[in-house]
C-alpha positions in Angstrom: 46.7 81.7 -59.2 46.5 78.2 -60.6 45.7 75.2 -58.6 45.3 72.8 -61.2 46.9 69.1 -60.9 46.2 69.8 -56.9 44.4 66.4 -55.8 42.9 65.8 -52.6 44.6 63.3 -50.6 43.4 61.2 -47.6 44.9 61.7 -43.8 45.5 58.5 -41.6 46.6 58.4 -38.4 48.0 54.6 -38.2 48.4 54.0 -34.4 49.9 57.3 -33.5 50.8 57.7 -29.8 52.2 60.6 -27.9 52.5 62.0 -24.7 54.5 65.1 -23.6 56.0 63.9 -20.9 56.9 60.8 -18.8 54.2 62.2 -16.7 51.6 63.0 -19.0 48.8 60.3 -20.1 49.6 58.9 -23.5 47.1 60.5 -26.4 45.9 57.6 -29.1 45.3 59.0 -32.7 43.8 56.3 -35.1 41.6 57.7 -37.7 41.3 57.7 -41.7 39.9 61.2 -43.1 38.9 60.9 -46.5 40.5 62.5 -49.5 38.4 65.8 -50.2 36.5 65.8 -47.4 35.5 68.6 -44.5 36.0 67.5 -41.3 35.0 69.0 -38.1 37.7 68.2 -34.9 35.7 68.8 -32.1 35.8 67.8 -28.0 36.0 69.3 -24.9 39.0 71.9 -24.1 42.3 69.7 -23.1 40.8 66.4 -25.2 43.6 66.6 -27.5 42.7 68.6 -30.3 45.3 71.0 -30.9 47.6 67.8 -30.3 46.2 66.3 -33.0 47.1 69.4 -35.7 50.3 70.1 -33.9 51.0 66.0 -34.8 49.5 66.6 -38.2 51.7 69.8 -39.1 54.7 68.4 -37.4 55.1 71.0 -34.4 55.1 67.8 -32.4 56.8 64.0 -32.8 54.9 60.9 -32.0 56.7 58.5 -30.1 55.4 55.1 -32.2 52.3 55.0 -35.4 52.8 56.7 -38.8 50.5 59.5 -40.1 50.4 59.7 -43.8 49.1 62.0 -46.4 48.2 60.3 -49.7 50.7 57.6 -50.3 53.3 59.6 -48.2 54.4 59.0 -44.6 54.9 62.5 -43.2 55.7 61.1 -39.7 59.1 62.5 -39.3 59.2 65.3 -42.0 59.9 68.9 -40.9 56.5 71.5 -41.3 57.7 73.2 -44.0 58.2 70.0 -45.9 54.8 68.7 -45.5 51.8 69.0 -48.1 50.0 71.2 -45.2 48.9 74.9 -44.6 48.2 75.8 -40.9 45.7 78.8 -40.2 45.6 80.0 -36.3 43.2 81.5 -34.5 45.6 84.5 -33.6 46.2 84.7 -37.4 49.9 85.4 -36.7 50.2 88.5 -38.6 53.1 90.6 -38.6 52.0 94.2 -37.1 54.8 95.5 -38.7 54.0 94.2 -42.5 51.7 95.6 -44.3 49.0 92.6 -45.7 50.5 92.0 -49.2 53.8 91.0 -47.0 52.2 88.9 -44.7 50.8 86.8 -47.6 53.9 87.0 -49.2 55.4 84.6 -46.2 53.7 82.1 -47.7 55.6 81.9 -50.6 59.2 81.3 -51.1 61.7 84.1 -50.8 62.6 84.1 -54.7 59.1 84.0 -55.6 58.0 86.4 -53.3 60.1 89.1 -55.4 58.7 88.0 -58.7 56.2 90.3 -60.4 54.3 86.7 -60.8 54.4 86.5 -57.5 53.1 90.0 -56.8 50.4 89.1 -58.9 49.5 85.6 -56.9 49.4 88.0 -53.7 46.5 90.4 -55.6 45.2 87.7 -56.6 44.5 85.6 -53.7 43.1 88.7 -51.8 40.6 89.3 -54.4 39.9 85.7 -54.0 38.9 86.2 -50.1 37.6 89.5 -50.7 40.2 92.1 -49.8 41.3 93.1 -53.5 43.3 96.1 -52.8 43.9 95.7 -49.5 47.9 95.5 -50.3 49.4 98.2 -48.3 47.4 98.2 -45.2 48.4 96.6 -42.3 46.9 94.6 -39.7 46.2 97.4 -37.3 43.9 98.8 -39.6 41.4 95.4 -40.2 38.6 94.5 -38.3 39.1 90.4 -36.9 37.5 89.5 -40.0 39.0 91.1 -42.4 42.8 89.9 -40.6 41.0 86.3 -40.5 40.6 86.7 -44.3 44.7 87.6 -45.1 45.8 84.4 -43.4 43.3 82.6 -45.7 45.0 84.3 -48.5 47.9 83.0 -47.6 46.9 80.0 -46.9 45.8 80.1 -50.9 49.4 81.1 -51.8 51.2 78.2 -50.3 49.1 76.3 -52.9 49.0 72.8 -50.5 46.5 70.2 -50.6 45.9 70.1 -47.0 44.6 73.2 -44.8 44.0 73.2 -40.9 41.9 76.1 -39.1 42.7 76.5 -35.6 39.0 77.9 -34.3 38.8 80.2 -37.3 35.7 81.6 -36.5 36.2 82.2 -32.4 36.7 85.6 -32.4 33.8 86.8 -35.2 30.2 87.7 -34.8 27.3 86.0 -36.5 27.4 87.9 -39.6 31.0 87.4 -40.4 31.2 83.7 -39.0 28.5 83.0 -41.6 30.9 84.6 -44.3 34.0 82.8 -43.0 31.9 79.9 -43.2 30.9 80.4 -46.9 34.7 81.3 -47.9 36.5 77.9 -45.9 33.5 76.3 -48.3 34.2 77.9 -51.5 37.6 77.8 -51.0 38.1 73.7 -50.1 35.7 72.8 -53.7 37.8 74.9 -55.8 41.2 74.2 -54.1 40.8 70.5 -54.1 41.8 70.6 -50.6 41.5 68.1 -47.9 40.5 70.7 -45.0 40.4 70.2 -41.0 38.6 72.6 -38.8 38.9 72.8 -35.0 35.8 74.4 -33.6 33.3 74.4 -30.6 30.6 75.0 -32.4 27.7 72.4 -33.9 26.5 75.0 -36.1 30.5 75.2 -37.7 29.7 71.8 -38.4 26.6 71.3 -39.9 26.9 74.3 -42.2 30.0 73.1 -44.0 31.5 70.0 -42.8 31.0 66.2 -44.2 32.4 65.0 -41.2 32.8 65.3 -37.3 36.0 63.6 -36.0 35.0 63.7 -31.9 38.3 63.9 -29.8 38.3 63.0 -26.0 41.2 62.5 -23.2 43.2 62.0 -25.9 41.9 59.5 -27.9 39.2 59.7 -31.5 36.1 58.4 -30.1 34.1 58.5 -33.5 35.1 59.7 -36.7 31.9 59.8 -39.1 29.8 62.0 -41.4 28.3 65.2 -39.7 24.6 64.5 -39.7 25.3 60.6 -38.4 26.9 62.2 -35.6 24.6 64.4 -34.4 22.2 61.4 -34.5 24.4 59.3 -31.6 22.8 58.7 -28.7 25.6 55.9 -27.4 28.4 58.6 -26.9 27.8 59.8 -23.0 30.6 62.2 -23.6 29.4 63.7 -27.0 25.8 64.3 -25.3 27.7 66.3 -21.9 29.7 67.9 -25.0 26.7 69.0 -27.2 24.6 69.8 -23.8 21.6 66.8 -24.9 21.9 64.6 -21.7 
């Protein structure tokens, strides 16, 4: 599968503001994620994380601001029309498919029957390391390996954006390291522009250029990884890290 003439573009959330209901506090998004980068979303549970993605991948309006990718303004545009591949931590697999389907979701219906499209379906599961794992379904793979197809077709939608929802939650510390290792290797040769919810500082400072710091709904620092960790002035980054 060819990715070539993919670019990596930049993320900005221009004054965004949302709330759920009339009820709810308003959330406040403002935040430019460069083009190419690796950026780490983290806060405490209920900060507004999972807002932000479902913003970004359009599960969810804002009521005023623009979010744009590159030169676009993706603000009102359905998911499936925006530049962006969602992977969740539940990997929504189909227990009924068997894998090479599941991938196969990710690609249009027409191209999906293609025997080029069979061949982008091998093709990105040898990519995450499941090459001839075709016909078995998601019963039958450890959290890992089920991790691993939604990567793949992740790969197959072929967009310059990707978002992992927690991806490495539910995996020990052999695997998360080779999750880890594959979100890397995949971003550099994907030219993607890639967001990662996670809990974990050691997500962060493995593979991420940046740590965009969410709380009660609002980005409280947005800045490269190892700069973070060295902030001393955010009371509610040291209670998050555990360093007060």
């Amino acid at each position: 599968m060819s990715m070539s003439g993919m670019t990596s573009p930049a993320i900005e959330f221009d004054d965004v503001r949302f709330r759920y209901d009339r009820g709810a506090p308003e959330m406040a998004f403002d935040a430019m994620i460069p083009a190419g980068s690796i950026t780490a979303v983290m806060g405490p549970s209920g900060s507004g994380k999972s807002t932000l993605f479902a913003l970004l991948a359009g599960f969810e309006q804002p009521q005023r601001g623009e979010i744009r990718i590159g030169t676009i303004d993706i603000t009102r545009l359905a998911p499936a029309e925006r530049p962006i591949s969602v992977v969740f931590q539940d990997n929504n697999l189909f227990a009924h498919l068997d894998v090479a389907a599941n991938i196969a979701l990710g690609q249009g219906a027409r191209e999906a029957k293609t025997t080029a499209g069979k061949e982008q379906v091998s093709d990105a599961l040898a990519r995450v390391g499941l090459g001839g794992f075709e016909r078995r379904r998601p019963a039958s793979l450890s959290g890992g390996e089920r991790q691993r197809v939604a990567m793949a077709r992740a790969l197959v939608r072929a967009k310059p954006v990707l978002l992992l929802d927690e991806p490495f939650a539910a995996l020990g510390p052999g695997l998360r390291e080779d999750m880890r290792a594959l979100i890397a290797n995949l971003h550099v040769q994907n030219a993607l522009t890639t967001l990662i919810i996670t809990h974990q500082p050691e997500d962060s400072r493995a593979i991420c250029d940046r740590i965009l710091y969410v709380e009660q709904g609002s980005i409280r620092a947005n800045e490269p990884t190892e700069s973070m960790f060295r902030r001393a002035d955010l009371a509610g980054w040291r209670d998050y890290l555990g360093t007060n």
